[in-house]
C-alpha positions as CSV (number, residue, x, y, z in Angstrom):
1,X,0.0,0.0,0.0
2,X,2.9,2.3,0.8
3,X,4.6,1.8,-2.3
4,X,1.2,2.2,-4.2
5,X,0.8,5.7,-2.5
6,X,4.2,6.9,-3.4
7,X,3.4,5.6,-7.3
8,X,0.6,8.2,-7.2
9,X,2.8,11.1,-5.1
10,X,5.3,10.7,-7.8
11,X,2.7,11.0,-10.6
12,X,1.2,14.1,-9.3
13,X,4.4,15.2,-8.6
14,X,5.4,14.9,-12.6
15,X,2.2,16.1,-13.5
16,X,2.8,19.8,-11.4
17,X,5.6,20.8,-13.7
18,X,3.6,19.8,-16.9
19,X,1.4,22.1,-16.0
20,X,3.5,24.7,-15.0
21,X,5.0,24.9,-17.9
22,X,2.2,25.1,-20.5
23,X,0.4,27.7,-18.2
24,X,3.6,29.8,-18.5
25,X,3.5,29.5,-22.4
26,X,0.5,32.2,-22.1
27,X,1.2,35.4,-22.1
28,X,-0.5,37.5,-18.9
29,X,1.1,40.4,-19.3
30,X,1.2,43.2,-22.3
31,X,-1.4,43.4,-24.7
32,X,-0.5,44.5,-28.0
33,X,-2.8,47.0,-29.7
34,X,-5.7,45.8,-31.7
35,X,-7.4,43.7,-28.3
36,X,-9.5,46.3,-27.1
37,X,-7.4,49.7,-28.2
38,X,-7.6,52.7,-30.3
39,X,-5.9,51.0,-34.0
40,X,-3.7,53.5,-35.6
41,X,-3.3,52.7,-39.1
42,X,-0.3,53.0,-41.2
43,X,-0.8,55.8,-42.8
44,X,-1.7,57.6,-39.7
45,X,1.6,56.7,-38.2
46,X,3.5,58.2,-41.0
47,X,1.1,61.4,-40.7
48,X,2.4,61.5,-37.2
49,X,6.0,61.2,-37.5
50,X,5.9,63.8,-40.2
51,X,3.8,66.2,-38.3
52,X,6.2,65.9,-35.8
53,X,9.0,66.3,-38.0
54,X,7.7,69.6,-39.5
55,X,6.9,71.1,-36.4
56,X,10.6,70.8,-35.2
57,X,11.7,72.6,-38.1
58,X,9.4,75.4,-38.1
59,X,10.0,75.5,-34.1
60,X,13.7,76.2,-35.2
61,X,13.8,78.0,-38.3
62,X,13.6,81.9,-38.1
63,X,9.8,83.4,-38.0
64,X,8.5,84.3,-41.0
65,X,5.6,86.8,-41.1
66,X,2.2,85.4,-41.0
67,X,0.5,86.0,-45.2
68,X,3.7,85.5,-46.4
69,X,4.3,83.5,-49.8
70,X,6.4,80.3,-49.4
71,X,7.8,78.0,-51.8
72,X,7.7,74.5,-51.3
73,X,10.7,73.3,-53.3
74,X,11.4,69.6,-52.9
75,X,14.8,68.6,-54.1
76,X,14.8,65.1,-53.0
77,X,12.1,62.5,-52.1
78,X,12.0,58.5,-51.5
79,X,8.9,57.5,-53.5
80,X,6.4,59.4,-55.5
81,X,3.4,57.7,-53.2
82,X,4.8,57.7,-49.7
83,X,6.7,61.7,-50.4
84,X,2.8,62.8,-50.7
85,X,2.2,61.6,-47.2
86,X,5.4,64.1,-46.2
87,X,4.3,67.1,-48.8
88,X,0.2,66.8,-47.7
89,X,1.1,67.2,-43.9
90,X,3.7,70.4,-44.8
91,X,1.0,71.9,-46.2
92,X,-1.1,71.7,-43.6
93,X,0.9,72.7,-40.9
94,X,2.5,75.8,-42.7
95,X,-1.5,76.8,-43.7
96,X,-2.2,76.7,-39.9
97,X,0.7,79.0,-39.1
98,X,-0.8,81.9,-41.3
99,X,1.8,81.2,-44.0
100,X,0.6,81.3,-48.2
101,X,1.7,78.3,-50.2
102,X,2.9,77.8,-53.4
103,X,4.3,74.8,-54.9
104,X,5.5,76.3,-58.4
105,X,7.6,79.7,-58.9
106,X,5.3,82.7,-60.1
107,X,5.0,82.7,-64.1
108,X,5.1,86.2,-65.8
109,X,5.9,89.7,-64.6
110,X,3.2,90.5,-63.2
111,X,2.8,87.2,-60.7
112,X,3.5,87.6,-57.2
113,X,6.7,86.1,-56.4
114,X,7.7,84.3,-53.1
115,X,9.2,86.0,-50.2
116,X,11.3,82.6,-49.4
117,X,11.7,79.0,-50.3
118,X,11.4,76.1,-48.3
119,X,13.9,73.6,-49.8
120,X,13.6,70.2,-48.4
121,X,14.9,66.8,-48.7
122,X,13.5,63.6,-47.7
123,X,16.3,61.3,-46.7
124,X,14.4,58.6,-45.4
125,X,10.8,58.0,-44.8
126,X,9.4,54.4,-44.4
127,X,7.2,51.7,-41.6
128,X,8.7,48.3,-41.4
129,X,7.8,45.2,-39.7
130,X,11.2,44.2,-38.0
131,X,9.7,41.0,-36.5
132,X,6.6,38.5,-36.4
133,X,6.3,35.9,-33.8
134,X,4.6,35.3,-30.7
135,X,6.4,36.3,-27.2
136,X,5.4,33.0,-26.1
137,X,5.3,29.5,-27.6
138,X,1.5,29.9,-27.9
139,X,-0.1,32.5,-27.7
140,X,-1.4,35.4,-29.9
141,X,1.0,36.3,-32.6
142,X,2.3,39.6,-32.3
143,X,3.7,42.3,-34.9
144,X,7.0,44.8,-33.9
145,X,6.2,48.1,-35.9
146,X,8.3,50.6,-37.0
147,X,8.6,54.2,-39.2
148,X,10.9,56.9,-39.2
149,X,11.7,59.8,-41.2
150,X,14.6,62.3,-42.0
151,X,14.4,65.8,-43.1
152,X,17.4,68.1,-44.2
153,X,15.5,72.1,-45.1
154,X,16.8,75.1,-45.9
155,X,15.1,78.4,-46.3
156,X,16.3,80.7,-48.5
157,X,15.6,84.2,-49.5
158,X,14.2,84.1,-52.7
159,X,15.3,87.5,-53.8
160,X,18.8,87.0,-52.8
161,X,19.3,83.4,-52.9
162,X,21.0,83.8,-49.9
163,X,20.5,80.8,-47.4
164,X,19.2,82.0,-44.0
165,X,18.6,78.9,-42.5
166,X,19.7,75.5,-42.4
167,X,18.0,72.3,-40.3
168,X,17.5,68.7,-39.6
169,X,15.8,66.3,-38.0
170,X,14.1,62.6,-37.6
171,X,11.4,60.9,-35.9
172,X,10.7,57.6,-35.2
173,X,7.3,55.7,-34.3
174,X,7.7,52.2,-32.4
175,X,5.3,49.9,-30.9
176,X,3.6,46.1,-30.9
177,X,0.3,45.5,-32.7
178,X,-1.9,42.0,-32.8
179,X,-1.1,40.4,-36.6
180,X,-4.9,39.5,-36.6
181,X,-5.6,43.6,-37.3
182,X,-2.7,44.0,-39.9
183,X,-5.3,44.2,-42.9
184,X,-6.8,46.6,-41.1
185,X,-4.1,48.8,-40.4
186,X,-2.8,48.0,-44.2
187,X,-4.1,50.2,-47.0
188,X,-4.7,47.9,-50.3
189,X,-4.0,50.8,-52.8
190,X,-1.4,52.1,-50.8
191,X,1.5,49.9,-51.2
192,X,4.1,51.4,-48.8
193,X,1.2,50.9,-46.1
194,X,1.7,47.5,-46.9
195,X,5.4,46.5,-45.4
196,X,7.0,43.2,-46.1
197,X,6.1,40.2,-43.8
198,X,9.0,38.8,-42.6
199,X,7.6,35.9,-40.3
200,X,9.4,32.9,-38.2
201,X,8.1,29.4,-40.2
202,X,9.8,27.3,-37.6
203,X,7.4,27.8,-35.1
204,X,4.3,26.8,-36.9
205,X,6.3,23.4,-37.1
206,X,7.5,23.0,-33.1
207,X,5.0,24.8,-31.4
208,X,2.1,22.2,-32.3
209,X,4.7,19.4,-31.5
210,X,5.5,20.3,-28.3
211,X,1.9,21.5,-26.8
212,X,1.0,18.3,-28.4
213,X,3.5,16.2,-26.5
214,X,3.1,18.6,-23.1
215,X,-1.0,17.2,-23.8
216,X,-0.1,13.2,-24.7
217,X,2.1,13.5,-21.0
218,X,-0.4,15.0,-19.1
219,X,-3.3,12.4,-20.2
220,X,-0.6,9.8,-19.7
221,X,0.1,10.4,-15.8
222,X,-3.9,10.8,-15.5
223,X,-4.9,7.6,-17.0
224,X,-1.4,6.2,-15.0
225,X,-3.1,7.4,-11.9
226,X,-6.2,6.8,-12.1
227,X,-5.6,2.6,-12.9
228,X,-3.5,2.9,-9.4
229,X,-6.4,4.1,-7.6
C-alpha cells in the first residue's frame, strides 16, 4: 500500500511541472494593440511622425511673417506615393501657421513672387515590420512596428538666394500590434502601407509538436493514476 501511494505522489508530482510549464507558455502580461485599443493605421503613423517632423523645423527656423508666400521646393524624395504623405502634412501645418503656399515659382511679370523658399529633402521615410512571432510559444502572434523619417530644409531668401537657415531632424514611431488587425491597419491601394512580412516558419512546425507532446504527458500520468487508484 505504501509503495502504491508513493506511485501516485510521484505522478502528481510529474504532473505539477507539466502544468506549469504550459500555463507559462500564455502570455499574462502586455497586450498589443488591436485587443480592445484605439488602431492606428499605417498611414496615420507616417502622418504623425511627419507632423512631428515639420513642427521641429518650423519651431527652429527663423519666424517668417504670417501672409507671407512660401515656396515649397522639394529637391529630393523617397517614392512618389509615400513623399505625398510628407508634402500633404507640410502643407497643412505651414497653412495653420498663417503662411501662403505655393508649390510652383510665379510665371510672368506681373505674378506675385515668393518672399522665401522652403527647400527640403527627404532622406528617409518608411514603416517596417522588423519582427513576427509570438512572445510565447503559444499565444497570440504579435507584430514589432516601425517608421521613421529624415528631413534636411533650408530656407532661403528668394530675392537674394541667400541661405538663412539651415536644419534637420528625424522621428521615429515604435510599438507592438496583434497580426490579426494587420489588414486593417494595411491600406490595399497604398502599397508602402503595406510592409514586407517577414515571419518565423519554424514555429508553426515546433509549437504544435510540443503542446501536443506537453497534452499526450499530461493524459498519460492521469490515465497512469487513475488505474492505481
Amino acid at each position: 500500500m505504501s509503495v502504491l501511494r508513493n506511485k501516485r505522489l510521484v505522478v502528481r508530482l510529474g504532473a505539477l511541472p507539466c502544468l506549469t510549464f504550459l500555463m507559462s507558455m500564455f502570455p499574462v502580461t502586455g497586450t498589443p494593440q488591436g485587443t480592445g485599443e484605439t488602431i492606428v493605421n499605417n498611414y496615420a503613423v507616417l502622418e504623425r511622425i511627419s507632423g512631428e517632423a515639420i513642427d521641429e523645423l518650423m519651431a527652429n527656423m527663423p519666424a517668417v511673417e504670417k501672409g507671407t508666400l512660401m515656396l515649397l521646393d522639394k529637391e529630393r524624395g523617397v517614392g512618389a506615393g509615400i513623399d505625398t504623405v510628407f508634402e500633404n502634412e507640410l502643407v497643412r501645418r505651414m497653412t495653420d501657421a498663417g503662411l501662403r503656399i505655393a508649390t510652383k515659382p510665379a510665371a510672368g511679370e506681373a505674378a506675385e513672387r515668393s518672399r522665401f523658399s522652403f527647400s527640403y529633402q527627404i532622406i528617409r521615410f518608411n514603416i517596417k515590420y522588423p519582427a513576427i512571432g509570438r512572445s510565447h510559444w503559444i499565444g497570440a502572434k504579435e507584430v514589432e512596428r516601425s517608421a521613421e523619417v529624415g528631413i534636411f530644409a533650408r530656407l532661403i531668401d528668394s530675392g537674394s538666394g541667400e541661405i538663412v537657415w539651415v536644419g534637420d531632424t528625424q522621428k521615429k514611431y515604435d510599438d507592438t500590434i496583434a497580426y490579426s488587425i494587420l489588414e486593417r491597419v494595411e491600406d490595399p491601394q497604398l502599397e508602402f502601407t503595406r510592409p514586407q512580412r517577414n515571419e518565423i516558419r519554424l514555429s508553426r512546425i515546433i509549437e504544435p509538436v510540443v503542446v501536443t507532446g506537453i497534452v499526450v504527458g499530461l493524459v498519460y500520468l492521469f490515465f497512469s493514476n487513475q488505474s492505481g487508484d
